[in-house]
C-alpha positions, 0 to 999 in steps of 0.5 A: 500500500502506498504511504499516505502523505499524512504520515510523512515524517515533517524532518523530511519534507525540512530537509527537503526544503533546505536542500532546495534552497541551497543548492547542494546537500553539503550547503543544507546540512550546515545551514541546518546543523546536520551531517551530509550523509544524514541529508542524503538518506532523508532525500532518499526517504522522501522518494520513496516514501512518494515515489517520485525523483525530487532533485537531479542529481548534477556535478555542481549539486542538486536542482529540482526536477519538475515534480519536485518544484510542485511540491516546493509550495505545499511543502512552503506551507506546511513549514509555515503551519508548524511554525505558526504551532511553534510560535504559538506555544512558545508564546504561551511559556509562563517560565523565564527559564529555558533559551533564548537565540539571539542574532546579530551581526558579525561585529556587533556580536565580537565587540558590543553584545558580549559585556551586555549578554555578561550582564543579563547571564548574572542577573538571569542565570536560568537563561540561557543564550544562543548568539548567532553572528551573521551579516546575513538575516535570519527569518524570525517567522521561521524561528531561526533566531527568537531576537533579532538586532538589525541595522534596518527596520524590519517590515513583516507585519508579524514582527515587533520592532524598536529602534533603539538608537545609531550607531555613529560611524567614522575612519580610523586607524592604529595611532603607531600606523599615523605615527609612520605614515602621517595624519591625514588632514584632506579627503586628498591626503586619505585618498594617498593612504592605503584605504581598508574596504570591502571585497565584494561587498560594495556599500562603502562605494555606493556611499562614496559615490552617493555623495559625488567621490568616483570611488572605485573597488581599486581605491582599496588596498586591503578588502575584505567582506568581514567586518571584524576581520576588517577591523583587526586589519585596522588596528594591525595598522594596515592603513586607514578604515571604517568602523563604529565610533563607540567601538573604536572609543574603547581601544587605547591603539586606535585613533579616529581620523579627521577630515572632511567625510561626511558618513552616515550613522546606522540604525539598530533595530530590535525584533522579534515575532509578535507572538514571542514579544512577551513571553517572559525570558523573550522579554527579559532579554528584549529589556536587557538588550534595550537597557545594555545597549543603550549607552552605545547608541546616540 
């Protein structure tokens, strides 16, 4: 007899949707914390349990054949009813003990939420945290992260946000590398240093050239597309780069360079599924979050 779709098991239809989206099953089991070999059985379980090939199987990875593309919407929305199960009983939670998966990026996980998560830990030992640096988003529809700190407004109706203030950008670099080279005092003086900026990335000369500068991926010396790596290459004294003002404030070796720049601040945003926003360990840590950081922020 053949298997009913009512009982298949949901781990598979999850695997099913993470290989899709990734491309290839190495991609999907570090997306989703599970081994390659494991992923490949669970595809395998899949088609037989529906009797049908779901992915072509290619030297670059996997790609949907056209019975599996049909069943990416049923299996969309069967993700997004077990989620909305989640985030309904999570919401209803009366204990502030348990986990809370924060997420923010790169750089503001390795330099400002450390002391502030210090700070919660001792007053709430009964929670425990979960921090996810990444420059990429993760879907709190999803429940890929509980908390959420954004350099954006959020937009998805079923989220919760507030703006908890900027973050002031400027240009640094090691007082000994100034000390060597010289202090820049003109745009043109910056322009004859070795600059630190992004690889692929190309925000800063977006930002450059919105404000009248030719800037070019070859006025950087030095590129890369982590912010913190960016950072220690500043402070390596490798030249002149961008960084957040309160950050550079508390290391004595770096010195914030002065000329006539104009840059932007960047918004921090707290976030979290409407649903979530007060249970009692969500809303511990969305207020020790607000009250943590708030001196970082102007």
């Amino acid at each position: 007899m053949d298997k009913p779709v009512s009982s298949l098991d949901w781990s598979l239809v999850r695997a099913f949707l993470a290989v899709a989206d990734c491309g290839s099953l190495s991609a999907a089991a570090r997306h989703l914390g599970a081994s390659q070999p494991t992923l490949g059985r669970q595809i395998r379980q899949l088609e037989d349990d529906l009797q049908q090939v779901l992915f072509h199987r290619q030297a670059k990875g996997l790609m949907l054949t056209e019975n599996g593309q049909l069943l990416m919407g049923p299996a969309r929305r069967m993700q997004a009813a077990l989620n909305e199960i989640e985030l309904t009983a999570a919401g209803r939670q009366t204990q502030i003990e348990g986990s809370v998966r924060i997420t923010a990026s790169v750089m503001f996980s390795v330099y400002i939420l450390p002391p502030v998560i210090a700070g919660l830990r001792e007053k709430e030992p009964g929670i425990t945290i979960d921090l996810v640096p990444t420059d990429s988003t993760e879907n709190l529809l999803f429940r890929e992260a509980d908390i959420a700190l954004r350099m954006y407004r959020p937009e998805q109706l079923e989220l919760v946000a507030r703006h908890l203030g900027d973050l002031k950008l400027g240009m640094f670099a090691a007082r000994s590398y100034l000390d060597r080279a010289g202090r820049p005092e003109t745009f043109q003086d910056l322009l004859d240093l070795p600059l630190i900026g992004y690889d692929r990335n190309e925000e800063i000369i977006r930002g450059m050239q919105k404000r009248g500068w030719s800037a070019t991926r070859d006025w950087f010396a030095l590129r890369c597309d982590n912010h913190a790596v960016n950072w220690e290459l500043v402070r390596a004294g490798c030249g002149i780069g961008f960084g957040q003002v309160e950050v550079a404030r508390r290391d004595p070796s770096v010195e914030q360079v002065v000329v006539d720049l104009s840059l932007p601040s960047l918004p921090i945003w707290l976030a979290t599924h409407q649903a979530l926003r007060h249970t009692p360990r969500i809303a511990r840590v969305w207020d020790a979050l607000a009250e943590g950081l708030a001196p970082n922020l102007s």
